[in-house]
FIVEXPA-555325 format. One line per field, with one value per residue (C-alpha): y, z, x; residue in three letters. Coordinates in pm, whole numbers, padded with zeros to 5 digits. Each point is the difference from the previous one (the first is absolute). Layout:
REM residues N
Y	[Y  ...] $
Z	[Z  ...] $
X	[X  ...] $
rest	[ALA  ...] $
***
This chain:
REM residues 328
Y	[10489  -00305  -00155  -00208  -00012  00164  -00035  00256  00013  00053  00226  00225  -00069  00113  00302  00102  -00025  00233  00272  -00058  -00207  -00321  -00321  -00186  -00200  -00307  00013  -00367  -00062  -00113  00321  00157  -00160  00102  00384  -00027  -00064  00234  00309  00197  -00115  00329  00063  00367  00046  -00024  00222  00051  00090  -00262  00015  -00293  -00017  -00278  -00032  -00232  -00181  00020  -00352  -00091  -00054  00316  00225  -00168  00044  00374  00071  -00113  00326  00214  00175  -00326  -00252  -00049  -00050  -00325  -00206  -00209  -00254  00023  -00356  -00006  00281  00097  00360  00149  00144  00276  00055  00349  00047  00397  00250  00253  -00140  -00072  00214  -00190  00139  -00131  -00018  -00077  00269  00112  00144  00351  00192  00040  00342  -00041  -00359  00125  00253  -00309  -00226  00315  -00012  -00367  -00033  00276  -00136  -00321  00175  -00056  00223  00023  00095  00186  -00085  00251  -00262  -00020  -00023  -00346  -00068  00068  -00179  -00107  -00078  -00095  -00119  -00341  -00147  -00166  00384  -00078  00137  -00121  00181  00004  00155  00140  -00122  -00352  -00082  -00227  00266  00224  -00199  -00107  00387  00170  -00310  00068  00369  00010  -00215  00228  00285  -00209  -00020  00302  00067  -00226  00171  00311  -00140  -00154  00334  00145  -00271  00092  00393  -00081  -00187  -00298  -00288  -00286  -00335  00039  -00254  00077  -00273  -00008  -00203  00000  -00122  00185  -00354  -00230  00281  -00010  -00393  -00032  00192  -00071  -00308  -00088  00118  00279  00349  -00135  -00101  00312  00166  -00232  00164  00342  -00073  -00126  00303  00218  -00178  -00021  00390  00083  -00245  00164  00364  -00206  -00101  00294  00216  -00288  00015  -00361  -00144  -00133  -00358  -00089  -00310  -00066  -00290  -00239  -00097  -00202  00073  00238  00229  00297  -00157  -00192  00121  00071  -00208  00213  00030  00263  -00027  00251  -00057  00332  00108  -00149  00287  00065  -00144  00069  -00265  -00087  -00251  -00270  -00019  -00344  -00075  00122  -00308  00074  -00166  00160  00360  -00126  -00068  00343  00144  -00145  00078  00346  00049  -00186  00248  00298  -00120  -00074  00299  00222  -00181  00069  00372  00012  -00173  00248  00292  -00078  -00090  00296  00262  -00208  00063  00358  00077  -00218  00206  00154  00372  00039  00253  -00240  -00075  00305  00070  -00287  00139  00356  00177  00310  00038  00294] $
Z	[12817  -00206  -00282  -00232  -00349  -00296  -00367  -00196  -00207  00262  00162  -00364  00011  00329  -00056  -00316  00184  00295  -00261  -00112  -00325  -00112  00032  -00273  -00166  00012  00404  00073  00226  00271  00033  -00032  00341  00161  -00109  00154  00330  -00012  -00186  00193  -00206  -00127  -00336  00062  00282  -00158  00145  -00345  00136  00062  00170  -00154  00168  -00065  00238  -00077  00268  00313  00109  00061  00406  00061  -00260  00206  00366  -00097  -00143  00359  00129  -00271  -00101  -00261  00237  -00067  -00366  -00196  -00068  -00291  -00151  -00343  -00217  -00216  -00120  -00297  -00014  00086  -00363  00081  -00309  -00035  -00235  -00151  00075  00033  00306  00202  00094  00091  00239  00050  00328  -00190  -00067  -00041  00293  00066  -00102  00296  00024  00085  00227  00272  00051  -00055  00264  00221  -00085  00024  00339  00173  -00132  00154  00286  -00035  -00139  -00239  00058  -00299  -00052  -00122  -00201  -00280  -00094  00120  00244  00324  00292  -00047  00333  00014  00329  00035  00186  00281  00055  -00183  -00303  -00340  -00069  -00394  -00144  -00328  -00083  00011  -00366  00125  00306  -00285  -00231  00272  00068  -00314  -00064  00265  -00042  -00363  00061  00227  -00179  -00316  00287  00030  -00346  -00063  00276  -00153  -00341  00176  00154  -00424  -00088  00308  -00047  -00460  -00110  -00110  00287  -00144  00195  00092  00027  00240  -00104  00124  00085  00358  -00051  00297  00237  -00222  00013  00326  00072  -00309  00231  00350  -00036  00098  00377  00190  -00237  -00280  00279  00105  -00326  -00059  00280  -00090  -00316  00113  00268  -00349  -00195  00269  -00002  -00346  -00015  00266  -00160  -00346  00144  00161  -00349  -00146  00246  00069  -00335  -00090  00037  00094  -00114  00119  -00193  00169  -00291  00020  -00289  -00041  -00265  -00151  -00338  00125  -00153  00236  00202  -00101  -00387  -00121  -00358  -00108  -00282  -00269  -00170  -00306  -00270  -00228  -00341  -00288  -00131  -00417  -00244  -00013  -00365  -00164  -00303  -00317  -00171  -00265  00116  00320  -00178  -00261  00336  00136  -00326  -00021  00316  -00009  -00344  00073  00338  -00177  -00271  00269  00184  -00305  -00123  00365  -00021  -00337  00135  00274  -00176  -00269  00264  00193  -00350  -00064  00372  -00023  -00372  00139  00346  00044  00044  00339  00325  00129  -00324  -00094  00384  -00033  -00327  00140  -00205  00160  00074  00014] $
X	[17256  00073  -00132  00070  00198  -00055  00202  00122  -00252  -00289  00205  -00004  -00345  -00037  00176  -00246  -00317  00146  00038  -00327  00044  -00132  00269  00128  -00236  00203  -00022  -00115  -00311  00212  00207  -00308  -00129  00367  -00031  -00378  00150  00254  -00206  -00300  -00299  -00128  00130  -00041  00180  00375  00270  00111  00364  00261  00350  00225  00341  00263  00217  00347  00170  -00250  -00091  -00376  00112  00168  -00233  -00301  00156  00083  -00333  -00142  00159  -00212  -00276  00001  -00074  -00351  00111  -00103  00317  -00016  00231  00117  -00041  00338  00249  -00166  -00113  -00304  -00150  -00236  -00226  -00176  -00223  00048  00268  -00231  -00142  00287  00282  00333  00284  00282  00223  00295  00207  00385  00119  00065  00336  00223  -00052  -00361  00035  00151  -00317  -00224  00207  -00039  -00384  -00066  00202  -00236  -00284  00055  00104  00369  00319  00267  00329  00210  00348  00243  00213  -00277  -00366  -00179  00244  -00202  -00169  -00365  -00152  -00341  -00220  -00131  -00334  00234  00188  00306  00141  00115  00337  00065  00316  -00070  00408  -00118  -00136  -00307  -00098  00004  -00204  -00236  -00063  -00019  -00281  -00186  00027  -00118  -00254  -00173  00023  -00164  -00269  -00056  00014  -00267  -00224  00078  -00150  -00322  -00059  00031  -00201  -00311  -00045  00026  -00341  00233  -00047  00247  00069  00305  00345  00276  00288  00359  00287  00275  00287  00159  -00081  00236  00284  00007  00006  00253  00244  -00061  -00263  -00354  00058  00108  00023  -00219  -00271  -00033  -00022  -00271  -00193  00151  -00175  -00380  00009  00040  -00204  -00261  00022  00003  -00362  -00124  00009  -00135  -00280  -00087  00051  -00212  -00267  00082  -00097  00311  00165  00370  00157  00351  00148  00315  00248  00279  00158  00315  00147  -00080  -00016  -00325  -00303  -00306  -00216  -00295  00000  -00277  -00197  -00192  -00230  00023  -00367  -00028  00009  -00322  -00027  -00193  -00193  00092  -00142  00195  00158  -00039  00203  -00216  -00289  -00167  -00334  00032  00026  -00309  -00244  00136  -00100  -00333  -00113  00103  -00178  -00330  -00059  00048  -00253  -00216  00078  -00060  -00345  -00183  00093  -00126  -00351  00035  00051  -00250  -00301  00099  -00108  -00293  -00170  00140  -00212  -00283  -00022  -00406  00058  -00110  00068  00207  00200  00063  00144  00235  00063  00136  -00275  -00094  -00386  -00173] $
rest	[UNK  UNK  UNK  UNK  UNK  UNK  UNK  UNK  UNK  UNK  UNK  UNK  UNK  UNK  UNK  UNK  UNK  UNK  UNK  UNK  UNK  UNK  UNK  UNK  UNK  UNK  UNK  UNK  UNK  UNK  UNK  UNK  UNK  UNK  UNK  UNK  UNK  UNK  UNK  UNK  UNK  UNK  UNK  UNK  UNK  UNK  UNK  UNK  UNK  UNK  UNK  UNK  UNK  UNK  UNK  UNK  UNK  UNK  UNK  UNK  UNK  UNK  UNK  UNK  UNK  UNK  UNK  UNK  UNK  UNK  UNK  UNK  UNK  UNK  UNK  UNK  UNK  UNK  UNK  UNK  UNK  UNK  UNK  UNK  UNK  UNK  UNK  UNK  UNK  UNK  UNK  UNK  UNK  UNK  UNK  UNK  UNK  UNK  UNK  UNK  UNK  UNK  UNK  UNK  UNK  UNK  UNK  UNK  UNK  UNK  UNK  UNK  UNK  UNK  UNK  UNK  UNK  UNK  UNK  UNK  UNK  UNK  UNK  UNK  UNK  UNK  UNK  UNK  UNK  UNK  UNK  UNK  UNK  UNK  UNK  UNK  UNK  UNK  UNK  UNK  UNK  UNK  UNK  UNK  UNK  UNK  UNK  UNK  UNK  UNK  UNK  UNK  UNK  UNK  UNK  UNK  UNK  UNK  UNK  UNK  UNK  UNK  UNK  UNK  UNK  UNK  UNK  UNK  UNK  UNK  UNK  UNK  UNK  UNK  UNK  UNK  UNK  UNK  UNK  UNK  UNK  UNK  UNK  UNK  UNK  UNK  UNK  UNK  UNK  UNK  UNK  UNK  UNK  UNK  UNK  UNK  UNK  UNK  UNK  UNK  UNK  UNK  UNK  UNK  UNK  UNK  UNK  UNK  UNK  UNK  UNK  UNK  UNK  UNK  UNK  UNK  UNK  UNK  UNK  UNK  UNK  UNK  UNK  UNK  UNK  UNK  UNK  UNK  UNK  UNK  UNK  UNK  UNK  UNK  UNK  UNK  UNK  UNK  UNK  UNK  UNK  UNK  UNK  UNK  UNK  UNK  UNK  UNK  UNK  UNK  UNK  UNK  UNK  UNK  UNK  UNK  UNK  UNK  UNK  UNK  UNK  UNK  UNK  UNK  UNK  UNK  UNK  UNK  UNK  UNK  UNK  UNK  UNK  UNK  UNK  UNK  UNK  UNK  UNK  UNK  UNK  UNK  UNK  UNK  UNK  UNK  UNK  UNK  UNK  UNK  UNK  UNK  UNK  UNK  UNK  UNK  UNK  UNK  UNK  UNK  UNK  UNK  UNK  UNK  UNK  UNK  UNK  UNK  UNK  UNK  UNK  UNK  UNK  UNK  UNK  UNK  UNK  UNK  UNK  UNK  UNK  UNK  UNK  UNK  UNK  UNK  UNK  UNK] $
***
């Protein structure tokens, strides 16, 4: 389904009221009016969980062609005003818990397990090669029955599936934390945020077509997948957002830049201290003296009036009761 555009800023702004927090009160009215059309229009029913993946070198055409083929294809598709990035504002880090799918990669020792792993769950293989660690034969299955054929040799098949790999294992990690976060009494919104590069690698070295096509599908089948068990772990109350970037280099920062806002600490309240005045310190003085003069002069009266009723008290039944006199 398509829609129209949104900046970065309503997009942040966007993002905050998914996980259940006011937007920023410099949101104008007109943004306002575009978030209306995009948000449900009960404030209480927020997902409060949010998916935000960046994905570098995937043009709008082929990401939207290949998301045709997936459980995504009913997704809202909206275009990005400018390059800036998206500032998601939070408002207490108590309230939130962040993952990250960005991760280093596993040690050799443990990737070629993982590869193994990955390539049955998408119903492929890996083959082993005696010469050395990570330099095996990923095949993985495609919609159209082919296969993508990566040699782990290559430096950009490599870097396109140790990517892929890590980032759905920090899936899974993150669905292992939801499920921490459901049986504790701590219910947090909760930000998913991550970053795949593994796209760009691929077209660097072979170019838009042919290999780093089909690792562009190899990667919304996964994807797709990893979602799918997300939103079944979240009961689907959770939100994906897959971002197209065009920008390259590792050095880059994110699209989707988080700020979380820390408690502000208690403070005591003090007197403020004003240089020293001598007229100041006189009034003080005066004040101070005059209502303890008055303070002492109506206990006096009080204490005086209080003997004269208690000498000039009849001696009756009652009195002497009130008195604690003990009557025979």
């Amino acid at each position: 389904m398509q829609t129209g555009s949104l900046s970065p800023t309503e997009i942040g702004a966007t993002a905050s009221v998914l996980l259940g927090f006011s937007p920023p009160s410099t949101l104008t009215a007109a943004s306002s009016s575009k978030l209306n059309e995009v948000l449900k229009p009960n404030p209480f029913d927020r997902p409060r969980a949010m998916l935000m993946l960046e994905v570098t070198g995937a043009e709008d055409s082929q990401l939207i062609d290949d998301l045709k083929k997936s459980p995504f294809s009913n997704a809202l598709r909206i275009k990005v005003e400018g390059d800036e990035r998206v500032d998601i504002q939070l408002p207490d880090e108590n309230e939130v818990s962040l993952v990250s799918l960005n991760g280093e990669s596993s040690d050799p020792e443990c990737s070629e397990k993982e590869l193994s792993d990955f390539a049955s769950w998408l119903g492929g293989s890996y083959t082993e090669d005696a010469s050395g660690p990570l330099n095996g034969e990923l095949i993985l299955p495609m919609a159209d029955g082919a296969f993508l054929r990566l040699h782990m040799s290559e430096r950009a098949d490599r870097e396109f599936a140790t990517s892929l790999v890590t980032l759905v294992n920090n899936i899974r990690r993150a669905k292992e934390i939801h499920q921490v976060f459901a049986e504790s009494e701590r219910s947090p919104a909760e930000l998913i945020t991550g970053r795949f590069d593994g796209i760009k690698a691929l077209q660097d070295r072979y170019g838009k077509e042919g290999i780093a096509q089909s690792g562009l599908e190899v990667f919304v089948n996964s994807i797709s997948k990893a979602f799918d068990s997300l939103q079944a772990a979240y009961q689907g109350k959770i939100v994906g957002v897959i971002a197209k970037s065009g920008r390259a280099g590792p050095e880059l920062e994110n699209m989707f830049h988080v700020t979380v806002a820390s408690r502000p600490s208690a403070r005591w309240l003090e007197e403020t201290k004003a240089s020293p005045n001598s007229t100041e310190i006189a009034e003080v003085l005066f004040v101070r003296t005059t209502l303890a003069w008055i303070t002492g002069i109506i206990l006096l009266i009080a204490t005086i009036l209080g003997i004269l009723f208690l000498l000039n008290m009849p001696l009756t039944r009652d009195t002497l009761l009130y008195s604690n006199v003990k009557l025979d």
